[in-house]
C-alpha positions in Angstrom: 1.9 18.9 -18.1 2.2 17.0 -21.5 6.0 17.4 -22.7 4.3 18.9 -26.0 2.9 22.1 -24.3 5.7 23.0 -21.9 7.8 24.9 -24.5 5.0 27.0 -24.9 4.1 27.2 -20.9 7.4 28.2 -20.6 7.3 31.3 -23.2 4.4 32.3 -21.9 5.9 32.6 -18.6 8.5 34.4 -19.9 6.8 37.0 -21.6 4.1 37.6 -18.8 6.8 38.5 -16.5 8.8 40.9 -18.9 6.1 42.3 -20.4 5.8 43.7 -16.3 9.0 44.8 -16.0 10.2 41.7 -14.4 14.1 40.5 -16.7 13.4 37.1 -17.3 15.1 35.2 -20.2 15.7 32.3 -18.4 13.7 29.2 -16.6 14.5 26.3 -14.4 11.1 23.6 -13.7 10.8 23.4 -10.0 7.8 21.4 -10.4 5.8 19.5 -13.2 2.1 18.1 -12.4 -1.1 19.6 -13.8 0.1 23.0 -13.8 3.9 24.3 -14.3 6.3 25.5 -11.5 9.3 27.5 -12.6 11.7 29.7 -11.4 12.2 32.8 -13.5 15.8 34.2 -13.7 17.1 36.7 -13.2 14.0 38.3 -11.6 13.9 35.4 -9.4 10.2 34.9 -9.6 7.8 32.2 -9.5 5.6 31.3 -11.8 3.0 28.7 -12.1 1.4 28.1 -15.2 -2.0 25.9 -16.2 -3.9 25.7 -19.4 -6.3 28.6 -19.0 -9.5 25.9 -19.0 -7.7 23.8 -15.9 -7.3 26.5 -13.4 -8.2 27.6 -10.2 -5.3 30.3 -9.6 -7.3 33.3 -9.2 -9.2 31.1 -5.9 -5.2 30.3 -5.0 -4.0 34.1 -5.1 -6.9 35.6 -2.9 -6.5 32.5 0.0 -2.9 32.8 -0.2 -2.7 36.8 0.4 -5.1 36.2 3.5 -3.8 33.4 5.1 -0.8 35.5 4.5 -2.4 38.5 6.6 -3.6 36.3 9.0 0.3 35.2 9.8 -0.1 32.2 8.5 3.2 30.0 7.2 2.3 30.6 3.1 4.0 31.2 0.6 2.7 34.3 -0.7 2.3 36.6 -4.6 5.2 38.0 -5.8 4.8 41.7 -4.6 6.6 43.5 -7.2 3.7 42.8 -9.5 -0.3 42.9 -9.3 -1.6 39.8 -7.6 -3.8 38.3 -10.3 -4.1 35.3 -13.0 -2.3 36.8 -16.5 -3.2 35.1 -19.3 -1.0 34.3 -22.0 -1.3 32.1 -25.4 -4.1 30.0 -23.9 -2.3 29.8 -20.0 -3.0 31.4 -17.4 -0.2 32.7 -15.1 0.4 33.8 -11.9 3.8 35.0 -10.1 5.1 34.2 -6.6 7.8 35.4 -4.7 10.8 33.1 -4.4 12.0 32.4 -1.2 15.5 31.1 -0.9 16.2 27.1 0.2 17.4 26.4 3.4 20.5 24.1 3.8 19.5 20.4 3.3 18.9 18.4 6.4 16.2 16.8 7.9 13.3 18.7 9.1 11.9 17.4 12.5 8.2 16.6 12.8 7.7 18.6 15.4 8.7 21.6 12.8 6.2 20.6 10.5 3.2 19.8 12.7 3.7 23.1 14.5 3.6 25.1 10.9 0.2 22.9 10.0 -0.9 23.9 13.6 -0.5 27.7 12.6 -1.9 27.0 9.2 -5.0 25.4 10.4 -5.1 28.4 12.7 -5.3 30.7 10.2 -7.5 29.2 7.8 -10.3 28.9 10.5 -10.2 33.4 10.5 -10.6 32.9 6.3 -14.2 32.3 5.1 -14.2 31.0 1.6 -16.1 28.9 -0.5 -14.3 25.3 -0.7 -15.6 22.1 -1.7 -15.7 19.2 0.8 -13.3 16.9 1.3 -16.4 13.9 0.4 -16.2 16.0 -2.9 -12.9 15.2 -3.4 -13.4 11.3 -2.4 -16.5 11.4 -4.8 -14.1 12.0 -7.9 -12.4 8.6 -6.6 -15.4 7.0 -6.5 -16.6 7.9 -10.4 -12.8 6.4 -11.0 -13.4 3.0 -9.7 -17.2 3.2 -10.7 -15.9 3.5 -14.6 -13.9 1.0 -16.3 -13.3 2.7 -18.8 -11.8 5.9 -17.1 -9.7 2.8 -15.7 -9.0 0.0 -17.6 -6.2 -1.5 -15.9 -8.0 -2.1 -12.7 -8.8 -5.6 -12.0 -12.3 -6.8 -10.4 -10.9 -7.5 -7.1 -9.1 -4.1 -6.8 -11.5 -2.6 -7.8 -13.7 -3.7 -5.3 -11.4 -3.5 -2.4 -10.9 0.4 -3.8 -14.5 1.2 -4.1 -15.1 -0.2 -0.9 -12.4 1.3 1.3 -13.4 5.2 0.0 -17.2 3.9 0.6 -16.8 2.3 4.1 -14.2 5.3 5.8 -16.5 7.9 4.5 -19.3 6.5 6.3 -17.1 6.0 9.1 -15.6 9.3 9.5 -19.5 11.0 9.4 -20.5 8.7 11.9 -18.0 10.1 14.5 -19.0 13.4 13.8 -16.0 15.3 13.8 -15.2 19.0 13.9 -14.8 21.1 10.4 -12.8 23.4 9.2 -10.6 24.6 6.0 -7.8 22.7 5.0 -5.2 22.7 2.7 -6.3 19.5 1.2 -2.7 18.0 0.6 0.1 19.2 2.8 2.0 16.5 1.6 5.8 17.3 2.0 5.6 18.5 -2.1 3.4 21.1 -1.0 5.8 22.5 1.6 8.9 24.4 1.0 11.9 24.4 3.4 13.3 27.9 3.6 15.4 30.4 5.1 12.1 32.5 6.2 10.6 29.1 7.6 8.5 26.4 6.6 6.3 27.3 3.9 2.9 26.2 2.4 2.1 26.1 -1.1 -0.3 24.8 -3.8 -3.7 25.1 -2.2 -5.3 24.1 -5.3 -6.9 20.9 -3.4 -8.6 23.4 -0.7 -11.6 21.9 1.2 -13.5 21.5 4.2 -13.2 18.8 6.4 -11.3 17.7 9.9 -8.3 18.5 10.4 -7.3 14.2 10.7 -7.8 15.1 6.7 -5.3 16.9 6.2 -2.6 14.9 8.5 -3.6 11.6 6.7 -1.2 13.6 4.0 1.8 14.1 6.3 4.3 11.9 7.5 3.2 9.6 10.7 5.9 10.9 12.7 4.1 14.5 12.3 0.4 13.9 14.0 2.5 12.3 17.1 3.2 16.7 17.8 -0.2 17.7 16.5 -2.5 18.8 19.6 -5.6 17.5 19.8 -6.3 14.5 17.4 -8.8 11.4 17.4 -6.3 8.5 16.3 -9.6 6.8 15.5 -10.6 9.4 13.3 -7.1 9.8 11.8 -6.5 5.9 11.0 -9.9 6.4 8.9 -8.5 9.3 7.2 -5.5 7.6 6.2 -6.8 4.8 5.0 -9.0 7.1 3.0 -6.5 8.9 1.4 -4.3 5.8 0.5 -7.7 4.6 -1.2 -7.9 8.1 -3.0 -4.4 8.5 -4.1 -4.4 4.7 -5.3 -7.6 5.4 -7.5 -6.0 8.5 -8.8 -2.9 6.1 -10.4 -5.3 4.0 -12.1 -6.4 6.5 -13.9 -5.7 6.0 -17.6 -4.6 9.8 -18.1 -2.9 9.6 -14.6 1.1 11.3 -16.2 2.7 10.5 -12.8 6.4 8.7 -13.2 6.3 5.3 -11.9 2.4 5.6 -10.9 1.4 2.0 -11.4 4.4 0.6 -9.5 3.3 2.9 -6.4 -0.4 1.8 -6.9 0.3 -1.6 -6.2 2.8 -0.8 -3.1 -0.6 1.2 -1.9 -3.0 -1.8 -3.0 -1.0 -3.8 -0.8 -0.6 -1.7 2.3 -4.8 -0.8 2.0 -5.7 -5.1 2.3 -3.1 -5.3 5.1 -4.4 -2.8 7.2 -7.9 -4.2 6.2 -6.7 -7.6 7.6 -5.4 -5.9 10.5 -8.7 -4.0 11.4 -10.9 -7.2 11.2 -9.0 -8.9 13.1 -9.0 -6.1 16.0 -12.5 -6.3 15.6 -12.9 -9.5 16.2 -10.9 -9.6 18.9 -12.7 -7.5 20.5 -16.2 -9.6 20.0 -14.1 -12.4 21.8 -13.6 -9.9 24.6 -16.9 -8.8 25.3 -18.8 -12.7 24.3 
């Protein structure tokens, strides 16, 4: 969120949760992206807070409280208060419960692939509408078609950007894989380590698609305990989703800290595994000539 309108995210925070009988007089940021995290003292509450033209909370609060009812690992509405988007000086707010940290440590993949194992479980009992993840590459695509969105972007990344999301796509249809709602980006950001468990949150990116989708966003070391995968299918997805998240950096209105430096670590990891395909492939022509 631009540093400008946090002050103002912040108060209206405040005052949605008091004026529900919730003491708040205090805030820490948990998170800042396109929408405002913060923990609410001393209610200990969670609020999220987006410019009232930019959200999709109201979609968030109804799949949360189901995947909730469906037992699924979520971090669910704060349930002192009615579950629904306040608004407040232009922002729209909604409050979560807070669920307390669990001791640092590392958190072994196994944990984490079993919790996107009982997600994934859940969200196939939830019928909602969701966009599909080609939507979501599609708004990549626009990025690299437009040089003025992206500036920055020289010819030849560009081209190796543009044809990366093109070429995976069409490689992913043609396998033909098996759809379902996903989270979207169950990144380790999105997932809270807690003393009630591993925890999902932000399901703002919501869409259809395979499952390989949504481990492309986790750690490697996770899809190694996830039942079930095409490794085929999830290299594609991977690459796709380094492409996507690359694109998204070059963006001229792209606010994240350090963004460029990380898009050129990705550009580089994207040609190597480029180089590294073509040559598989044509190792294999020299088998079977």
């Amino acid at each position: 969120m631009q540093a400008t309108e946090a002050p103002r995210a912040v108060a209206a925070a405040l005052r949605t949760a008091s004026s529900l009988g919730l003491p708040a007089d205090d805030a820490v940021v948990l998170h800042d992206s396109n929408k405002l995290t913060l923990r609410l003292l001393p209610c200990d509450t969670v609020a999220r807070v987006a410019p009232e033209d930019q959200h999709v909370a109201g979609f968030e609060l109804d799949l949360a409280q189901r995947l909730a009812a469906a037992g699924s690992p979520v971090a669910g509405p704060d349930p002192r208060v009615d579950p629904r988007v306040y608004e407040a000086d232009g922002y729209a707010v909604t409050l979560w419960t807070w669920h307390e940290p669990a001791p640092a440590g590392a958190i072994p993949p196994a944990d984490v692939a079993g919790a996107l194992e009982r997600l994934h479980a859940g969200m196939r009992t939830v019928d909602v509408p969701a966009p599909h993840f080609t939507d979501r590459v599609a708004a990549a695509q626009r990025l690299a078609a437009n040089r003025d969105l992206t500036p920055d972007l020289g010819d030849a990344d560009r081209e190796l950007l543009a044809d990366t999301l093109r070429g995976r796509v069409r490689s992913i249809r043609e396998r033909g894989p098996a759809e379902q709602l996903l989270h979207g980006e169950p990144h380790p950001g999105n997932l809270l380590t807690t003393r009630d468990g591993l925890l999902f949150v932000d399901f703002e990116t919501c869409c259809r698609g395979p499952v390989e989708f949504d481990l492309a966003h986790a750690p490697d070391e996770v899809a190694d305990h996830y039942p079930g995968l095409d490794p085929g299918l999830l290299h594609d997805c991977r690459l796709l989703m380094l492409a996507m998240i690359t694109m998204w950096r070059w963006d001229r209105n792209d606010q994240l800290p350090d963004g460029r430096r990380l898009a050129a670590e990705w550009l580089a990891q994207i040609r190597d595994a480029q180089i590294r395909d073509a040559q598989i492939r044509d190792a294999q022509i020299r088998d079977v000539t």
